[in-house]
C-alpha positions in Angstrom: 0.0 0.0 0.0 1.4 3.5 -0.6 1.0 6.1 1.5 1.3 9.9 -0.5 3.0 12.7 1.9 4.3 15.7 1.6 7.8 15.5 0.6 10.7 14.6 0.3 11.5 12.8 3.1 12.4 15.0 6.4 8.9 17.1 6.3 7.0 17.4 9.4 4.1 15.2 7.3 6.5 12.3 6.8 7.2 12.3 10.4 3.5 12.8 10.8 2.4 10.2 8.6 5.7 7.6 10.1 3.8 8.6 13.6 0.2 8.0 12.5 1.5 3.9 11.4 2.9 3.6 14.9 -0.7 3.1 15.5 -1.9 1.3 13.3 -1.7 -3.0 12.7 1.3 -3.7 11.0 1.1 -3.4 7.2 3.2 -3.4 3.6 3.6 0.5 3.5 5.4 2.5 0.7 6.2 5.9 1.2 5.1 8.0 -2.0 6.2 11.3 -1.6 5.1 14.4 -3.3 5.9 18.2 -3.5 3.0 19.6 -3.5 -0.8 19.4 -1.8 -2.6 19.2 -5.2 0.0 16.0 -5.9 -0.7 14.2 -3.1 -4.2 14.7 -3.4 -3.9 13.3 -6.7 -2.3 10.4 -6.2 -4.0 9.1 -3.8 -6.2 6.0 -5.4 -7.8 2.6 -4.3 -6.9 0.9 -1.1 -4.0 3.7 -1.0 -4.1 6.2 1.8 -2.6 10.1 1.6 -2.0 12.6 4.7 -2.3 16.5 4.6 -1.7 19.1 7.0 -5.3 20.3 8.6 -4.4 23.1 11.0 -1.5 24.3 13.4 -2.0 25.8 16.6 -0.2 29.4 15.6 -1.6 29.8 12.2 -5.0 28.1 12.2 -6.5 26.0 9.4 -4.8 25.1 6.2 -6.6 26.7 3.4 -5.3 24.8 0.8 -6.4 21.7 2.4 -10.0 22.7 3.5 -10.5 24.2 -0.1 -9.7 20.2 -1.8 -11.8 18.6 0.9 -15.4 21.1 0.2 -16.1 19.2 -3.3 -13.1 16.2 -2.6 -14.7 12.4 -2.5 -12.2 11.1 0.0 -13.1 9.6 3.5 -10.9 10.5 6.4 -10.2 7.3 8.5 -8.0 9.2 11.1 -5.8 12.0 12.4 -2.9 12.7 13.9 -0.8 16.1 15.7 2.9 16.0 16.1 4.9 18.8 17.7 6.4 21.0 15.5 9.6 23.6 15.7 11.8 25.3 13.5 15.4 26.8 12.8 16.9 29.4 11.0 20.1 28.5 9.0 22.2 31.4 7.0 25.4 31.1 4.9 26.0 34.9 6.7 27.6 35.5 9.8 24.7 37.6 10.9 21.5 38.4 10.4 21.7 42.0 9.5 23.6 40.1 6.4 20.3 38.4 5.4 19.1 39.6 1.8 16.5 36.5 1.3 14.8 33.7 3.2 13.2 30.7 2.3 10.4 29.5 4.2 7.5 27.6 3.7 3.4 28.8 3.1 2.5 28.0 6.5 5.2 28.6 8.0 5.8 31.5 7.5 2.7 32.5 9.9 4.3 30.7 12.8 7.9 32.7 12.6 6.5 35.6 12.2 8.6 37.2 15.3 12.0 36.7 13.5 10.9 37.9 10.1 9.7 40.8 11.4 13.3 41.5 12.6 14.5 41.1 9.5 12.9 44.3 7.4 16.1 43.8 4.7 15.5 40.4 4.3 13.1 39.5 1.2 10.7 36.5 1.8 10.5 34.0 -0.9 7.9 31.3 0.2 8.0 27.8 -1.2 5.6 24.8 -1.0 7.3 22.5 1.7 10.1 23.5 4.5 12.5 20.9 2.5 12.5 23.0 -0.5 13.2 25.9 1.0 16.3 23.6 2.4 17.1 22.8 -0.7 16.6 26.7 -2.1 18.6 27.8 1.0 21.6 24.9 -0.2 21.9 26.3 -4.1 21.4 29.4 -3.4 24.0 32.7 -3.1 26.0 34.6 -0.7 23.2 36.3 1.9 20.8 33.5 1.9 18.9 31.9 4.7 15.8 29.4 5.3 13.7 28.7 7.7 13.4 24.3 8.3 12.1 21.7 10.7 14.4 21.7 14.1 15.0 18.0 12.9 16.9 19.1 10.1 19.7 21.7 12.0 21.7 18.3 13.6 23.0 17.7 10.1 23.7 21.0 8.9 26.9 23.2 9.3 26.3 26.9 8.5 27.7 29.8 10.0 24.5 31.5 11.5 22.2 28.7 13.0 19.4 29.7 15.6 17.4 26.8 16.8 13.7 27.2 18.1 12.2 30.3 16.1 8.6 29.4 15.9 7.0 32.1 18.0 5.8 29.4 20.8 7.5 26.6 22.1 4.6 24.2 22.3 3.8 24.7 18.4 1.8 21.9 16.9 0.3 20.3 14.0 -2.6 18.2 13.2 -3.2 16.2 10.0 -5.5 13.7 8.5 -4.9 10.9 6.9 -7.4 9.6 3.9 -8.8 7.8 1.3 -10.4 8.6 -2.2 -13.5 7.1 -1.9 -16.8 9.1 -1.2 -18.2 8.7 2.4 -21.6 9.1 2.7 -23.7 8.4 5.7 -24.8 5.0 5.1 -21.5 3.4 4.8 -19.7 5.7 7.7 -22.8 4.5 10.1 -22.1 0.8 9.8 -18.6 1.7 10.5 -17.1 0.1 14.3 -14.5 2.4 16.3 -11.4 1.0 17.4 -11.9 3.7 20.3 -14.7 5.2 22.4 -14.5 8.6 21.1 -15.2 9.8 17.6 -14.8 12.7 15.2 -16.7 13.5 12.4 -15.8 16.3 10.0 -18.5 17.8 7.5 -19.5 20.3 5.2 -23.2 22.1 5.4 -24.5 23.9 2.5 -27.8 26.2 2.6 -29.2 25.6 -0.2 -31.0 28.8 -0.3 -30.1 32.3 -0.5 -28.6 33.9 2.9 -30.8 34.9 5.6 -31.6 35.3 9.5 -30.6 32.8 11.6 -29.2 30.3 8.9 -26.0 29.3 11.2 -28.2 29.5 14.0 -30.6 27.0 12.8 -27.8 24.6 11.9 -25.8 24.7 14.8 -29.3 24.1 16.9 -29.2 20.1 15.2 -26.4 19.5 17.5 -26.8 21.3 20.2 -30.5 20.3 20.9 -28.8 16.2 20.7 -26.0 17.4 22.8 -23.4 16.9 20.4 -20.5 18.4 20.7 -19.1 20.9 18.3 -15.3 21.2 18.1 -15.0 23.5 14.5 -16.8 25.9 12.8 -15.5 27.7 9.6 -16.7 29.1 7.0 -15.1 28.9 3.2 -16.8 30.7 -0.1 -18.4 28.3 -2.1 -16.7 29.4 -5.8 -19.7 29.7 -7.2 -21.7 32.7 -6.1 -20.3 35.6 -4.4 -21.4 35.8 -1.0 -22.7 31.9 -0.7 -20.7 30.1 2.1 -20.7 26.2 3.1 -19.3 25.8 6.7 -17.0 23.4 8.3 -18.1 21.8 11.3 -16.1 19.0 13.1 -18.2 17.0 16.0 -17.3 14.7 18.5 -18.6 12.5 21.2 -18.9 9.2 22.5 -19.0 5.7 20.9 -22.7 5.5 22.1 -23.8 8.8 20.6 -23.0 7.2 16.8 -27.0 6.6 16.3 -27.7 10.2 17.3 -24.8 11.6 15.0 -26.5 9.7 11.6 -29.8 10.5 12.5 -28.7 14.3 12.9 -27.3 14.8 9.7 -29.5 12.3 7.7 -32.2 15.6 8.8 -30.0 18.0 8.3 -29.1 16.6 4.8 -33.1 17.1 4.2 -32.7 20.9 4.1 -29.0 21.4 3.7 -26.4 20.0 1.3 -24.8 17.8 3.8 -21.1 16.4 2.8 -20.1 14.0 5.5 -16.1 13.4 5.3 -15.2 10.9 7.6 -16.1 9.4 11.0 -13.1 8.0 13.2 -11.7 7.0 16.4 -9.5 9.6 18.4 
């Protein structure tokens, strides 16, 4: 079976996805790695499984991940958070001598303390904290990178500071998935390894805006006393000021017959697109 990640190897998703099978029964697994979102996405078919970044603590939801999952037919069978920190690395002695740095998308919005320090420095974002390694590597005189903490072991530059994320305890979660559709009759009949669950969604009104729409959908799970862990809200593409919201809920093991029969009503009035329901 292969498993598509961000890569190459060395990315905070391979270690991710390497800490998500430390869970699982052991299996025949074959890293397939990929440097960009829209690739692994993509090449993630049949029994296969792929893993993207969902949200980090400092910057908040992955966009680029929440905007494939509104129309994607994949199931989620899982997710998993590792810690996550980064260094800076320069081939200047210091970092007044900084003309450009390499960091990645995301990143970027957790380090934002050190590039504000660095008002000479132009920022040249990349697609994965290994290219902006490899950037950093080929590049000239006055270049520097932000890269996973990991990585500054095996490197030898001549301005290394470890630890730049603006918190410590910086995190990551990502889910891991398959592309197959879930839909509620098949995710219902599913048995958790565990006695908690998740379930992410999207909900559509499938009506113009008005009064109390959010209010009326967020009263389906609070009136069954299920628990509400996410709420956002992404444009649907297609009209200009239409919005489909992105609701994660969780409970117990015995509240699974509650869940379906929530959202098999809501999907009456609402363009419901279930995602996944798993243990956690």
């Amino acid at each position: 079976m292969k498993f598509s990640v961000l890569g190459p190897a060395g990315t905070f998703a391979d270690a991710a996805a390497k800490a998500y099978l430390t869970t699982q029964p052991d299996s025949d697994i074959v890293f397939d790695y990929h440097p960009t979102f829209d690739q692994v996405y993509q090449a993630v078919s049949g029994d296969n499984i792929g893993l993207l970044p969902l949200e980090n603590q400092l910057d908040g939801y992955v966009s680029a991940t929440l905007q494939r999952l509104q129309s994607a037919d994949v199931t989620e069978i899982g997710e998993i958070t590792i810690p996550v920190n980064f260094g800076l690395v320069a081939n200047v002695a210091d970092l007044k001598q900084i003309k450009q740095i390499y960091v990645q998308f995301k990143t970027e919005g957790q380090c934002q303390k050190l590039l504000s320090s660095l008002p000479q420095a132009q920022i040249v974002t990349t697609s994965s904290n290994m290219v902006s390694l490899e950037k950093f590597q080929s590049g000239e005189p006055g270049s520097a990178a932000i890269i996973p903490q990991s990585q500054m072991t095996v490197l030898k530059q001549p301005l290394m500071l470890d630890n730049v994320a603006d918190q410590d305890d910086n995190s990551t979660r990502f889910i891991i998935f398959k592309s197959r559709p879930a839909n509620l009759d098949a995710l219902s009949s599913q048995t958790l390894s565990g006695t908690h669950f998740k379930a992410p969604l999207f909900v559509t009104p499938s009506f113009n805006d008005q009064p109390g729409t959010l209010y009326e959908i967020l009263g389906y799970f609070a009136k069954q006393q299920l628990n509400l862990v996410t709420l956002m809200s992404l444009p649907v593409k297609t009209q200009l000021g239409v919005y489909s919201f992105y609701l994660e809920v969780s409970g117990t093991r015995d509240q699974r017959e509650v869940l379906f029969t929530t959202l098999r009503q809501m999907a009456s009035k609402y363009r419901v697109h279930p995602l996944g329901y798993y243990a956690v």
